[in-house]
DOSE-734577 format. One line per field, with one value per residue (C-alpha): x, y, z; residue number from 0. Coordinates in nm, 3 decimals. Example, Ala and Ser with C-alpha at 12.3 -4.5 7.8 and 13.67 -1.06 7.14 Angstrom:
BEGIN
c1 <- 1.230|1.367;
c2 <- -0.450|-0.106;
c3 <- 0.780|0.714;
num <- 0|1;
END
This chain:
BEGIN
c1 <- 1.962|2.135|1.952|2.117|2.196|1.919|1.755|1.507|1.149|0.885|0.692|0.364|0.069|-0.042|-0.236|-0.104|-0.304|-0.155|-0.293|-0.192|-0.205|-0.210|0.051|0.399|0.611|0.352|0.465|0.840|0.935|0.682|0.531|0.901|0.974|0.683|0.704|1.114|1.004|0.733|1.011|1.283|1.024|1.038|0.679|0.415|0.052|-0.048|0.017|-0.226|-0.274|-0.551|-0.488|-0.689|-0.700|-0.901|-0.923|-1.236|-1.118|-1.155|-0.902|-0.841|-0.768|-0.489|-0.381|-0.391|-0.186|0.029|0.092|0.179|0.448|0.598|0.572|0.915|1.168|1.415|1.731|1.835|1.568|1.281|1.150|1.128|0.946|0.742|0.615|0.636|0.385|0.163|0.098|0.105|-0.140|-0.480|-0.394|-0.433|-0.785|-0.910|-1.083|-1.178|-1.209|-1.141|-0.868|-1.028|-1.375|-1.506|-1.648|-1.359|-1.271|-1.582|-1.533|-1.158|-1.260|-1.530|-1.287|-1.003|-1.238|-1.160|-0.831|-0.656|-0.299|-0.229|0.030|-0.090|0.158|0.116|0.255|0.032|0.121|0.265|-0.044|-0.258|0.003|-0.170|-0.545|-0.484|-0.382|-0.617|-0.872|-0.722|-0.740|-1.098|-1.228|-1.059|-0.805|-0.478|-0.593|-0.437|-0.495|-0.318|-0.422|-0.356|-0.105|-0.112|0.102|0.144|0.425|0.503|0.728|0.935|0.903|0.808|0.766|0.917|1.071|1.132|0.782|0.616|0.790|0.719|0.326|0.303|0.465|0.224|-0.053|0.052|0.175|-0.173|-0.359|-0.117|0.226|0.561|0.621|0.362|0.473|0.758|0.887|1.061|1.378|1.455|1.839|1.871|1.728|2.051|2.272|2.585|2.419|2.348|2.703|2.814|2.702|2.890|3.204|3.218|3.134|3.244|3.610|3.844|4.106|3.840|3.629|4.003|4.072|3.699|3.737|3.922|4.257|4.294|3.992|4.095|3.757|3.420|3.277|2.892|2.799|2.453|2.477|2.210|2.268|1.868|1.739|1.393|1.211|0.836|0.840|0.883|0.555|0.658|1.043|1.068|0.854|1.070|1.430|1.732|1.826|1.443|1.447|1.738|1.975|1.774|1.631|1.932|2.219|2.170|2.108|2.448|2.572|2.411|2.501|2.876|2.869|2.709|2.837|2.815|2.506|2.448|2.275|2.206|1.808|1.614|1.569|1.934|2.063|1.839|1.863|2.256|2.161|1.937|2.207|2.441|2.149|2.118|2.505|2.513|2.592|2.309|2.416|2.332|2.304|2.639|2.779|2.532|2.628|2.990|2.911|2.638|2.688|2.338|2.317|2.070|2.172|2.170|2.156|2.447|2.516|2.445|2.559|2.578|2.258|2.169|2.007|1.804|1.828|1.590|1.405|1.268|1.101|0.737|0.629|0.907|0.886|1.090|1.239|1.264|1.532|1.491|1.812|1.936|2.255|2.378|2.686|2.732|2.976|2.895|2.995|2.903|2.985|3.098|3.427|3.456|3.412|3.559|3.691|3.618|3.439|3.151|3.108|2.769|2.656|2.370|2.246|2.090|2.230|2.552|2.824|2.731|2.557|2.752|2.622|2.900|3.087|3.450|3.604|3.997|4.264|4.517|4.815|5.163|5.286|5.639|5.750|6.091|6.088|6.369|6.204|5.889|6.026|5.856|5.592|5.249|5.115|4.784|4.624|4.459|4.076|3.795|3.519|3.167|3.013|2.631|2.561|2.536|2.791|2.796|3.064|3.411|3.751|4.042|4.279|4.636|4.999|5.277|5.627|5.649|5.837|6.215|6.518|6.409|6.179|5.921|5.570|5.214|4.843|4.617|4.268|4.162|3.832|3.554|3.241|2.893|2.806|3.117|3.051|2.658|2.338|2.178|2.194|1.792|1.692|1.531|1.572|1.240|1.243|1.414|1.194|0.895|1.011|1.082|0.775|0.586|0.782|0.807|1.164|1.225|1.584|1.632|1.285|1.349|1.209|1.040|1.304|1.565|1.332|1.283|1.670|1.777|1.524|1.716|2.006|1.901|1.637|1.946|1.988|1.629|1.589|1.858|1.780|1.420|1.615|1.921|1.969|2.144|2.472|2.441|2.612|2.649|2.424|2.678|2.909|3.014|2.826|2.901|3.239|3.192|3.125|3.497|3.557|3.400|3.636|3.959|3.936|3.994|4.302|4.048|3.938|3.628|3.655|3.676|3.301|3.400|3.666|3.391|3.242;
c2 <- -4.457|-4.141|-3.810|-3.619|-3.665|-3.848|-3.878|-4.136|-4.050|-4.059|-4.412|-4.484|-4.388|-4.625|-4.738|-4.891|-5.105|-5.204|-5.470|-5.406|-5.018|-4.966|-5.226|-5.154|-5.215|-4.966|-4.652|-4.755|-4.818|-4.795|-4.449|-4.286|-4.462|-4.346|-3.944|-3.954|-4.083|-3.795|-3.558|-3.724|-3.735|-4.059|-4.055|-3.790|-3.655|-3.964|-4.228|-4.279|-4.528|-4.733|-4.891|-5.209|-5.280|-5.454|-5.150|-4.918|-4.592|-4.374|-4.236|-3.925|-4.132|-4.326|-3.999|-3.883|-4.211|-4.164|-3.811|-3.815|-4.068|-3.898|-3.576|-3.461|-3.357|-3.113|-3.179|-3.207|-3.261|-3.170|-2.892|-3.113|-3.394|-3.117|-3.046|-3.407|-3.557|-3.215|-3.361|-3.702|-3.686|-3.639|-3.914|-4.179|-4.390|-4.628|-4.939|-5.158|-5.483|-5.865|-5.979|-6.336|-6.169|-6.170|-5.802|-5.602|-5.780|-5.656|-5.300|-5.281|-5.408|-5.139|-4.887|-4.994|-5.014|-5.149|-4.944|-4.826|-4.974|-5.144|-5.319|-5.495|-5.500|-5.769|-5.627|-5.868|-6.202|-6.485|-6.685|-6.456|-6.425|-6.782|-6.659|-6.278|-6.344|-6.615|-6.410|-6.119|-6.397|-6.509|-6.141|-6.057|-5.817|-5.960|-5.971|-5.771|-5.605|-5.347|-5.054|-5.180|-5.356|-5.589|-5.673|-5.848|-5.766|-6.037|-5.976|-6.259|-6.477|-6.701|-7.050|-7.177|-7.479|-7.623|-7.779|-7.485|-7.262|-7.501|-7.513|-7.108|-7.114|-7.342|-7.201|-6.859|-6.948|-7.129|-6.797|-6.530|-6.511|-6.572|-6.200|-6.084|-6.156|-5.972|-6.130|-5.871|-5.912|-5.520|-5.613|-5.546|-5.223|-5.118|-4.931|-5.139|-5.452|-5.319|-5.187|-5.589|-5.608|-5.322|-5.371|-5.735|-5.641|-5.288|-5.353|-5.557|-5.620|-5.726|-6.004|-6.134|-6.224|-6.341|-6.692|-7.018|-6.927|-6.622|-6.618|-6.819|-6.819|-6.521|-6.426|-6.301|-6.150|-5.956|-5.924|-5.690|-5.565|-5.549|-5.868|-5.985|-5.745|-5.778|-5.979|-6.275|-6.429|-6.378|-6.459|-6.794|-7.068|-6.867|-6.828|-6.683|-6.975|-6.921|-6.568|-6.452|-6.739|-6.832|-6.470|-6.191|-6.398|-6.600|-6.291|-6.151|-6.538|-6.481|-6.203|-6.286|-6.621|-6.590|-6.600|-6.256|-6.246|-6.207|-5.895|-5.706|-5.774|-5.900|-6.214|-6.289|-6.132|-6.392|-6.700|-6.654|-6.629|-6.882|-7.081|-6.974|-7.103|-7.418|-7.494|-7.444|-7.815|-7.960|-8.118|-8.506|-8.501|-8.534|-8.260|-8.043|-8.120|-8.067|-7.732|-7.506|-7.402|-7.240|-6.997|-6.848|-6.532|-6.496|-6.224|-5.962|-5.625|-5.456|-5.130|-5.091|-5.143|-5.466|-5.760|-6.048|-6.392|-6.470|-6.717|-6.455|-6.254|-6.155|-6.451|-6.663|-7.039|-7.030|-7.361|-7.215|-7.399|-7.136|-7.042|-6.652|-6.706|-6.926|-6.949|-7.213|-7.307|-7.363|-7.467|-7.361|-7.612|-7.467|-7.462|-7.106|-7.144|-7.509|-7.560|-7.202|-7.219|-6.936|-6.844|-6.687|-6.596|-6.365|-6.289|-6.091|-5.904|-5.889|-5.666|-5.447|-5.409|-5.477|-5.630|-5.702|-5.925|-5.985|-6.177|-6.302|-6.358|-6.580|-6.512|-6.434|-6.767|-6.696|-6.502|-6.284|-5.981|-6.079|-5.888|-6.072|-6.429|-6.700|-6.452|-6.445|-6.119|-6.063|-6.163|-5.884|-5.831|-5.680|-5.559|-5.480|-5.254|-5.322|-5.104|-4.936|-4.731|-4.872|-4.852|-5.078|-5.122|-5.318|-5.435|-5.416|-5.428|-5.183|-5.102|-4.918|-4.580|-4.634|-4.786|-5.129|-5.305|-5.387|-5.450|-5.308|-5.335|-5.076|-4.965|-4.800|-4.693|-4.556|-4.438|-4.362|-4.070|-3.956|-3.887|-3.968|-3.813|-4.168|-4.128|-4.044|-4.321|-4.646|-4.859|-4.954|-4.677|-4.850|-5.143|-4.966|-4.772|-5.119|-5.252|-4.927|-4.982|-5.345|-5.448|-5.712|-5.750|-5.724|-5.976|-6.327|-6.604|-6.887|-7.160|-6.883|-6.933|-7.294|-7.342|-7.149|-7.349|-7.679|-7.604|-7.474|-7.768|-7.981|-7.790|-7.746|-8.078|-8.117|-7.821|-7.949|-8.149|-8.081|-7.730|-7.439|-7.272|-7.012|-6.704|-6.394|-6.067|-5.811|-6.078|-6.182|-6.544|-6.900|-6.995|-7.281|-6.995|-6.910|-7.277|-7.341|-7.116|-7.199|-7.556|-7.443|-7.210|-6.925|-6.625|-6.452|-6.089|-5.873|-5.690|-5.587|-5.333|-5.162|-4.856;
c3 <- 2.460|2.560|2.603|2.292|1.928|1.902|1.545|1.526|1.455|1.729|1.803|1.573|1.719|2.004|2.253|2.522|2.763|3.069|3.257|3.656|3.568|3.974|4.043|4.163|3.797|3.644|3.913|3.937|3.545|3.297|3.393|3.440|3.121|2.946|3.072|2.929|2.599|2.578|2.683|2.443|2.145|2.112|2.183|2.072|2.170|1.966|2.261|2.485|2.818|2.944|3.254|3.353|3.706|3.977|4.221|4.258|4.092|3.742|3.502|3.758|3.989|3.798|3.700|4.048|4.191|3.969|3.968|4.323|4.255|3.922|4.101|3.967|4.301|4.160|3.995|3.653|3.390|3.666|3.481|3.161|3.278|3.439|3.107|2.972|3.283|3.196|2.830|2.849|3.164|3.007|2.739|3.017|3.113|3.346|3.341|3.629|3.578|3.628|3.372|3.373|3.269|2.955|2.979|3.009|2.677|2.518|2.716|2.543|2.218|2.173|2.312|2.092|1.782|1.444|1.356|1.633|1.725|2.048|2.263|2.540|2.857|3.092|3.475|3.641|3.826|3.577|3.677|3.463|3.130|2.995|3.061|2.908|2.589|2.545|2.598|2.404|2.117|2.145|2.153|1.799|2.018|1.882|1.499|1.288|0.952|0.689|0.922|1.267|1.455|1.784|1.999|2.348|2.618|2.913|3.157|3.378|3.531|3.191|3.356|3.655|3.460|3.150|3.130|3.252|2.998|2.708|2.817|2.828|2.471|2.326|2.485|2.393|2.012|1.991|2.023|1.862|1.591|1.785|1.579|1.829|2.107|2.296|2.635|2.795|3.041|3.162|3.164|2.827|2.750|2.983|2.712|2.864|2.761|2.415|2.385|2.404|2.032|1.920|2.136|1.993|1.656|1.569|1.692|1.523|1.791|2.031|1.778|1.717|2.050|2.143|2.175|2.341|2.210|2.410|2.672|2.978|3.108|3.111|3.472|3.516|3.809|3.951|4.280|4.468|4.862|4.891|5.084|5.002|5.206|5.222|4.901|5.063|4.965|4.600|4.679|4.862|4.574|4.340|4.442|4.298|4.018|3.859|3.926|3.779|3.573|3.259|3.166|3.291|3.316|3.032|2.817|2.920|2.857|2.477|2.399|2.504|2.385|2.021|1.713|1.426|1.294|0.903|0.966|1.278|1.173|1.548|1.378|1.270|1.601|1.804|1.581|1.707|2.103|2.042|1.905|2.210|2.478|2.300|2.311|2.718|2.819|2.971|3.330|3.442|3.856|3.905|3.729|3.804|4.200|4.150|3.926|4.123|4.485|4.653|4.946|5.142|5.364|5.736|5.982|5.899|5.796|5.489|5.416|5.790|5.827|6.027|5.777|5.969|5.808|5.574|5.670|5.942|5.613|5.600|5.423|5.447|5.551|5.863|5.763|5.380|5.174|4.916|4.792|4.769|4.625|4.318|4.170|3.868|3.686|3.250|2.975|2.631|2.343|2.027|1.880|1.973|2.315|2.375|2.732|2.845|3.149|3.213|3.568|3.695|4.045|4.154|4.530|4.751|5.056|4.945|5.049|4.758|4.423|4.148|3.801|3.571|3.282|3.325|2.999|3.148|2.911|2.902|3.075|2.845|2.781|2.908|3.171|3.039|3.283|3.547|3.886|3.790|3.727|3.941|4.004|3.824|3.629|3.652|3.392|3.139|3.189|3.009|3.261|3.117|3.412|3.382|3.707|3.915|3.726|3.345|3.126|3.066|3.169|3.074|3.334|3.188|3.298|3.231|3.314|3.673|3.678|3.757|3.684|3.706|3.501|3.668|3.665|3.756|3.678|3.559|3.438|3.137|3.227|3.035|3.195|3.003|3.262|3.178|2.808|2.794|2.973|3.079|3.448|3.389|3.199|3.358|3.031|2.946|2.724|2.442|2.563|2.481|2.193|2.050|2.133|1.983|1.622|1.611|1.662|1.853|1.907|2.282|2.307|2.400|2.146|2.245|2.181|2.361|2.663|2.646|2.629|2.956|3.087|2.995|3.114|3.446|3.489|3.658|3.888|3.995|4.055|4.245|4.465|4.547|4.833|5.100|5.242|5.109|5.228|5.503|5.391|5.615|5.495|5.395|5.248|4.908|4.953|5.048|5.106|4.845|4.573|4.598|4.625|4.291|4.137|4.355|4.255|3.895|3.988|3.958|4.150|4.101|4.004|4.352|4.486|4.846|4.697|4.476|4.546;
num <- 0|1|2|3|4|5|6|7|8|9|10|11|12|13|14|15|16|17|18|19|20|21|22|23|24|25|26|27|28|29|30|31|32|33|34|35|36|37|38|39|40|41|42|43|44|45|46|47|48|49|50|51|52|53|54|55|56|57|58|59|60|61|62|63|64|65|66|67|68|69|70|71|72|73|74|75|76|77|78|79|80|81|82|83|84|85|86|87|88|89|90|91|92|93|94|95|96|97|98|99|100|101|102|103|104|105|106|107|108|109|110|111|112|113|114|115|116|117|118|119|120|121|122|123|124|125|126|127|128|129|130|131|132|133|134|135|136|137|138|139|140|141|142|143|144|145|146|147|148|149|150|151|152|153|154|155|156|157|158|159|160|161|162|163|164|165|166|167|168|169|170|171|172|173|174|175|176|177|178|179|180|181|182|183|184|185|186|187|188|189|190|191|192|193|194|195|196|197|198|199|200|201|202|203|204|205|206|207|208|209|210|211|212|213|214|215|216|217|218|219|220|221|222|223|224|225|226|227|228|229|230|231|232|233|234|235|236|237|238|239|240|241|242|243|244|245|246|247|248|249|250|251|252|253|254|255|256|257|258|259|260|261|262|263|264|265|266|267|268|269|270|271|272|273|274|275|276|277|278|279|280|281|282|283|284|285|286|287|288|289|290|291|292|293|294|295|296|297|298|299|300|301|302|303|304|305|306|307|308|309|310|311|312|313|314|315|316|317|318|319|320|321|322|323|324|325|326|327|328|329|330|331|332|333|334|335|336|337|338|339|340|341|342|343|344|345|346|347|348|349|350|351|352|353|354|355|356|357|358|359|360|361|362|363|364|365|366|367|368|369|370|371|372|373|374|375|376|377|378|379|380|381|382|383|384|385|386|387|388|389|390|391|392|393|394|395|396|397|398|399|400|401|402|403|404|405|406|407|408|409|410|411|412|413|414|415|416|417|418|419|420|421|422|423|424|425|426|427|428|429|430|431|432|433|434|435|436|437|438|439|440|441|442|443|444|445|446|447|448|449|450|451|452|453|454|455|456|457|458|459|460|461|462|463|464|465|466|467|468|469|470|471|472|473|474|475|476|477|478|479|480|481|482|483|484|485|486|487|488|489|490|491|492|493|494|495|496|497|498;
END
């Protein structure tokens, strides 16, 4: 969502109650989210905030923790959300309380009362997504009626497996309407990720070429250069196949992957990735051995900045066999996409951060330039920069200046900061704004969930023995990563020359 020509109308009036108001995800992206939409109009004096949280404060006080950590530092746009923290300040309340108590139901409830709209955000600890909304349910919070509207967001992780995620659903779907509920995965409230749709579906000579007749294979990459820090304690039961394959990847994977939609209504556009998900070859054992690789960094040098290994981390097992690193290697099974392989990999402590989707042609089917004969031309690319710096690029090859004819590669290059103000934006604010008005497009459905689930599941099992992969910190993983792709006659798309 760029920061001009911008004509939609502001968000209905709302209130939204976030449960872990004092937590970390509340201070970093929803209250930075929140003051740009006030700024942007996307939100009026009609929004208001009540946090719920277990620690011994009031409403100043929230305002005051918060204040100190929106405090705006100079810079473009300072002045602005300045103004925008100034108004939407007094509009936010406190409530202490246990979110497993019955109480702060009846406390909400009478503050709510019988008409008001509300969207209930749930940055708290997965272990508490089940018990919330069931007792949202049982205190009449998540009715709705002609004059009011309710709504419940989750964030990840949803499930740490296929059974998990199926048991959340149905306990979830048992209490509240599947059009109620809106699972969020921050990747795609990044305007690059949004652009997919249009780029695939706005432009003829792209949907023309988008398929197995012209697409040798489609590479997905996130990789971060932070290591797990003092999140260990979170990180190591999780790892980086739960915590990042079947929600961001997969949604990239989707959105790439799926077919056009009969309208670009949220349910059409997700019965299609839902479709997509579902088509992602399920692995037995042996395939799924032969098509993952897992890595967990060691000591090494990030940025250089020394990185220890990570089974040293605060809250790491120090004989963890948690894995850091994946890189897998799917299929999806529809005619469109028959014998194209899709290549994902995600890590942490890499040489640098770099979140991207590279769709490779085909190379020219003969060779007829005479310096280049018995040589092989790159092959064209389409790059989908996701961050840090998003926009596109598509890797071509021309005639060299001179006499002879010969070859070279270039990039066309288009960047959003460029052309767009975005640079200020954290993404949640279409997330919300969506949320507000009821549009759940870039929200994952149940059977979405439950299908990135299957097709991961292989691999978990396999993973729950044998050791993962050492991989240097500051690297761009496990030597069998680029062994996964070498094997085919493949290379994966370069990250050490990026800047």
């Amino acid at each position: 969502m760029a920061e001009r020509d911008m004509h939609v109308p502001p968000a209905p009036p709302v209130t939204l109650v976030i449960f872990g108001a004092t937590g970390d995800l509340t201070r970093r992206l929803l209250m930075p989210a929140l003051i740009n939409m006030t700024r942007l109009g996307l939100a009026d004096d009609q929004l208001h905030i009540l946090g719920v949280g277990l620690d011994e404060m009031d409403a100043e006080g929230l305002r005051h923790a918060l204040e100190s950590f929106q405090a705006p530092s100079g810079g473009e746009g300072a002045t602005e959300k300045g103004e925008a923290w100034s108004r939407l300040r007094p509009r936010i309340d406190y409530l202490k309380g246990d979110f497993t108590a019955d109480a702060v139901y009846a406390i909400l409830a009478e503050r709510l009362g019988p008409d008001r709209n509300a969207a209930f955000y749930l940055a708290v600890p997965p272990r508490f997504f089940g018990d919330i909304v069931d007792k949202l349910a049982q205190h009449g919070l998540m009715a709705e009626s002609d004059r009011r509207f309710r709504r419940v967001a989750i964030e990840k992780p949803f499930g740490h497996d296929l059974d998990s995620a199926r048991a959340l659903n149905a306990r979830i779907l048992k209490q509240v309407a599947e059009r109620q509920v809106y699972r969020i995965d921050h990747f795609l409230g990044k305007e690059t990720v949004q652009n997919i749709l249009t780029l695939r579906f706005a432009n003829t000579m792209i949907e023309r070429l988008w398929n197995s007749d012209a697409i040798d294979h489609v590479q997905i990459t996130a990789a971060e250069t932070v290591d797990v820090g003092t999140r260990g304690g979170f990180y190591d039961p999780t790892g980086a196949l739960r915590d990042m394959v079947p929600n961001h990847l997969f949604q990239l994977l989707a959105m790439v992957a799926m077919e056009p939609p009969n309208s670009f209504d949220a349910e059409a556009i997700r019965d299609e990735k839902g479709k997509a998900l579902r088509a992602v070859r399920v692995y037995n054992a042996d395939e799924a051995r032969a098509n993952g690789v897992r890595g967990q960094y060691a000591d090494g040098v990030v940025a250089g900045h020394p990185v220890a290994a990570y089974r040293g981390a605060e809250g790491v097992a120090p004989d963890s066999r948690t894995e850091t690193f994946v890189a897998l290697k799917l299929m999806v099974d529809t005619w469109r996409w028959a014998g194209v392989p899709f290549y994902l990999r995600t890590g942490k402590a890499m040489a640098v951060r770099d979140t991207e989707v590279v769709v490779v042609f085909k190379p020219v089917p003969l060779m007829q330039f005479a310096s280049a004969r018995g040589a092989k031309l790159p092959s064209n690319q389409l790059v989908i920069q996701i961050q840090p710096d998003e926009g596109m690029s598509m890797e071509m090859v021309i005639k060299r200046p001179g006499l002879e004819v010969a070859t070279a590669p270039v990039s066309l290059d288009f960047h959003y900061a460029d052309r767009f103000r975005i640079a200020a934006l954290t993404g949640y604010e279409t997330l919300l704004y969506d949320l507000f008005t009821g549009d759940q497009t870039l929200f994952q459905r149940a059977d979405a969930i439950e299908a990135g689930w299957a097709a991961v599941q292989p691999f978990l099992d396999l993973w729950a023995r044998g050791e993962p992969e050492s991989y240097a910190a500051g690297s761009t993983g496990p030597d069998s990563s680029d062994a996964l792709m070498r094997r085919d006659g493949r290379a994966w798309h370069g990250l050490a020359t990026k800047q």
